[in-house]
KOLBA-131373 format. One line per 4 residues: number of its first residue (from 1); their letters; for each residue x, y, z negated of C-alpha. Coordinates in nm, 3 decimals. Last residue first. Example, Ala and Ser with C-alpha at 12.3 -4.5 7.8 and 13.67 -1.06 7.14 Angstrom:
KOLBA-131373
2> sa> 1.367/-0.106/-0.714; 1.230/-0.450/-0.780
***
This chain:
KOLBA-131373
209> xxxx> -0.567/3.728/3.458; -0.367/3.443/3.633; -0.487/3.519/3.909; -0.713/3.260/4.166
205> xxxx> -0.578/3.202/4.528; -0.550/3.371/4.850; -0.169/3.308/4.862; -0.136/3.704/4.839
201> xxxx> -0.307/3.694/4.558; -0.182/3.428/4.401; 0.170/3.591/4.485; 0.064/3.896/4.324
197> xxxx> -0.043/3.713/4.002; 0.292/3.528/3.957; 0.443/3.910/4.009; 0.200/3.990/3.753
193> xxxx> 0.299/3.747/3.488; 0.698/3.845/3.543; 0.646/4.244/3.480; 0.377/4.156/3.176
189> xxxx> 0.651/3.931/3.022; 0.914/4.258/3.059; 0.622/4.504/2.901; 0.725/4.317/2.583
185> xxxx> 1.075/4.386/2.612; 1.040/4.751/2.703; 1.199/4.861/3.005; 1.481/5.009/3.200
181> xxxx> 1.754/4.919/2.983; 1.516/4.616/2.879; 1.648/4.480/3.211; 1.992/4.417/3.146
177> xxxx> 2.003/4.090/3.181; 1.828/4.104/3.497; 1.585/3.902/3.517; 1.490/3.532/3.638
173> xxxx> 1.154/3.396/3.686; 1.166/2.986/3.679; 0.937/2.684/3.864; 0.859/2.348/3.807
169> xxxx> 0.683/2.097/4.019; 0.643/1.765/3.875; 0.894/1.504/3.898; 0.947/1.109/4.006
165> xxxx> 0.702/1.105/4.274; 0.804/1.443/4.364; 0.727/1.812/4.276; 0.839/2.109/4.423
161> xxxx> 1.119/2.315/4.304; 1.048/2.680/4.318; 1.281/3.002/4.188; 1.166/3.364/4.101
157> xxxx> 1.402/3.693/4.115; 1.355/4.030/3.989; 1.507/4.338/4.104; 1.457/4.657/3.871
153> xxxx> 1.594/4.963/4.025; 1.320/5.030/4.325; 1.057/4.885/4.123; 0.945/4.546/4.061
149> xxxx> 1.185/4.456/4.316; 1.128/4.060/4.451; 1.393/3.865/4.497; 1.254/3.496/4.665
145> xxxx> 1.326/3.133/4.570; 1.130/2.847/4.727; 1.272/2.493/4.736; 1.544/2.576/4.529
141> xxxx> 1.813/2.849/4.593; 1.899/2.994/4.914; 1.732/3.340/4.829; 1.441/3.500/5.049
137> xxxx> 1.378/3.872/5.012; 1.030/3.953/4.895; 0.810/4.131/5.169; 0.471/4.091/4.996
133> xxxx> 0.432/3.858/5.280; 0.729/3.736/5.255; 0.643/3.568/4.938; 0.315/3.457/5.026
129> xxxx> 0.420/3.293/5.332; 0.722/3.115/5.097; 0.429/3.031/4.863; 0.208/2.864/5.120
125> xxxx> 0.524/2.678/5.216; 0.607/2.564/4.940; 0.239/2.412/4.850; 0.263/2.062/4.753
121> xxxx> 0.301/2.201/4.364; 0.209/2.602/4.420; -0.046/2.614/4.130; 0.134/2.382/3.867
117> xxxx> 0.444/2.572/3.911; 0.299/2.902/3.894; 0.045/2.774/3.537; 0.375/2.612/3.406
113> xxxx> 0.569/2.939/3.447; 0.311/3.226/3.340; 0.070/3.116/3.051; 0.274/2.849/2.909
109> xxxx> 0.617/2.936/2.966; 0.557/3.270/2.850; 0.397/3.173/2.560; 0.757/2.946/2.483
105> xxxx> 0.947/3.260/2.549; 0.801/3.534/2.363; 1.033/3.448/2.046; 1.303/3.500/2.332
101> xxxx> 1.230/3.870/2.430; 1.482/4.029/2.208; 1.757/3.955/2.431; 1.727/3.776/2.720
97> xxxx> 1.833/3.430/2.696; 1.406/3.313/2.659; 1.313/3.509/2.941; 1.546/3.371/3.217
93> xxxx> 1.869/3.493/3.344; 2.021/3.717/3.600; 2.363/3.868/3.615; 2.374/4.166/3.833
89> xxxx> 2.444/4.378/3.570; 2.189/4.648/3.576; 2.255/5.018/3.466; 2.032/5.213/3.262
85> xxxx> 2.181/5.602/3.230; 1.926/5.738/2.952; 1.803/5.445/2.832; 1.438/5.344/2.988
81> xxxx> 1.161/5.358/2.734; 0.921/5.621/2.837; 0.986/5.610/3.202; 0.948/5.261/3.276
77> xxxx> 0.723/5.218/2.999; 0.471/5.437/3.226; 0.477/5.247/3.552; 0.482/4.835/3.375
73> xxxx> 0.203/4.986/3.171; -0.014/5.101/3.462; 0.047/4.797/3.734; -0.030/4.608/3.385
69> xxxx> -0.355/4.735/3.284; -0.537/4.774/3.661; -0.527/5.018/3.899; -0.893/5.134/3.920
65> xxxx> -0.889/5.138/4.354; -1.077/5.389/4.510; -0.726/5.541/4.623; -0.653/5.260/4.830
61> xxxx> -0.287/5.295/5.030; -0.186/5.556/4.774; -0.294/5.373/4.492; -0.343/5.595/4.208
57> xxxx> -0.193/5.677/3.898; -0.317/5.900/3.617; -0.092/6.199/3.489; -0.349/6.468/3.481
53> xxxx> -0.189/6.737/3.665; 0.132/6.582/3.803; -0.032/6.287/3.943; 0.116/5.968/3.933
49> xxxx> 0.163/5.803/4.263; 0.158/5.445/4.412; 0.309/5.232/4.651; 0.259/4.886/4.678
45> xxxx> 0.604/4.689/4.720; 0.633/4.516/4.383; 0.598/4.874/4.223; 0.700/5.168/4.440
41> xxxx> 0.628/5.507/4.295; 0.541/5.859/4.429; 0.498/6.127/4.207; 0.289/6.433/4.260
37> xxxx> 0.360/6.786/4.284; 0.712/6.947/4.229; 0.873/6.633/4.386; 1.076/6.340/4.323
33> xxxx> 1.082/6.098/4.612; 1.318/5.843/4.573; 1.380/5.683/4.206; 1.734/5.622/4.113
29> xxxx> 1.659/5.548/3.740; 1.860/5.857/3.611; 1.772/6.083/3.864; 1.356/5.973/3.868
25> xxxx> 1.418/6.004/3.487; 1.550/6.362/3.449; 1.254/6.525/3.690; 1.005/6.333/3.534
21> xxxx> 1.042/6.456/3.219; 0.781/6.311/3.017; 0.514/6.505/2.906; 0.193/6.410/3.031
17> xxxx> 0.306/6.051/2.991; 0.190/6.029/2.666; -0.153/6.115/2.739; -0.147/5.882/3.020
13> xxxx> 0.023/5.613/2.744; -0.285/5.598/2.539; -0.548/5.597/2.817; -0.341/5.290/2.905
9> xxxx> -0.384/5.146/2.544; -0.780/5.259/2.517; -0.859/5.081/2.858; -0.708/4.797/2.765
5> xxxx> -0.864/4.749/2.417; -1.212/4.836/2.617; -1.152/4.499/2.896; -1.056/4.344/2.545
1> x> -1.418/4.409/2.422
***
């Protein structure tokens, strides 16, 4: 049944995105590649592309692949409810200081952060491969921090302390604090859960969801 609600909501949003203007938003977000035919788009390094026709998105580099409910919502809210000229500040912060998102905070903490930090404790260095290997750009803080662009103009950055005798492991996604210029709130939670869930992947461990 919730495999169906998630079908309905991103058959939802293709019909909707059937008449954005594409042209206006890949200027206004700084998006490479706009064309007459079919959209390219970058998310978390994969590249995808919405076709003009029908407005699904496919995989470029696996085109059999269903892309799944929150490569697809984190694509279409960034065109439906980014401001007209979003700009990011280059000050980052986590979930529950940005605004609007912090009633979301403490479910976020449980279902994203402890669940990361819990999963990579004794593991750095399975998580640094990880990281690269989705070709994240390493930071100098913690044990383990990485930037990471959702999309071309939304970087996103996640730091790593392992755990001692003392401490567990605990980890933190930072955003922009401008972010829900580019995006909804909501989809923002989404944004962080599936970068955890790309770097499971990539670590050759279980997702999330």
């Amino acid at each position: 049944m919730e495999q169906d609600n998630y079908k309905n909501v991103c058959e939802y949003w293709r019909l909707k995105a059937l008449e954005f203007d594409y042209e206006e938003r890949y200027a206004a977000l700084g998006l490479p590649g706009y064309n007459e035919n079919n959209l390219p788009i970058t998310y978390f390094g994969v590249n995808y592309e919405i076709n003009r026709v029908d407005a699904r998105i496919h995989n470029l580099e696996n085109p059999q692949e269903e892309v799944d409910f929150y490569t697809q919502s984190a694509i279409y809210h960034l065109f439906y409810f980014s401001k007209e000229a979003p700009r990011n500040s280059g000050n980052f912060i986590p979930l529950h200081e940005l605004r609007g998102a912090a009633p979301f905070s403490p479910a976020f903490k449980k279902s994203t952060l402890m669940p990361f930090a819990k999963t990579f404790e004794g593991k750095t260095e399975q998580l640094i491969e990880a990281a690269e290997k989705l070709g994240f750009e390493r930071l100098p803080n913690s044990d383990a921090g990485f930037q990471a662009m959702a999309f071309v103009c939304m970087p996103i950055r996640f730091l790593f302390w392992d755990g001692d005798e003392e401490l567990p492991a605990q980890a933190t996604i930072l955003f922009d604090e401008k972010i829900t210029e580019f995006t909804h709130e909501e989809t923002v939670i989404g944004i962080g859960g599936d970068l955890v869930n790309r770097l499971f992947s990539a670590a050759g461990l279980k997702r999330l969801i």
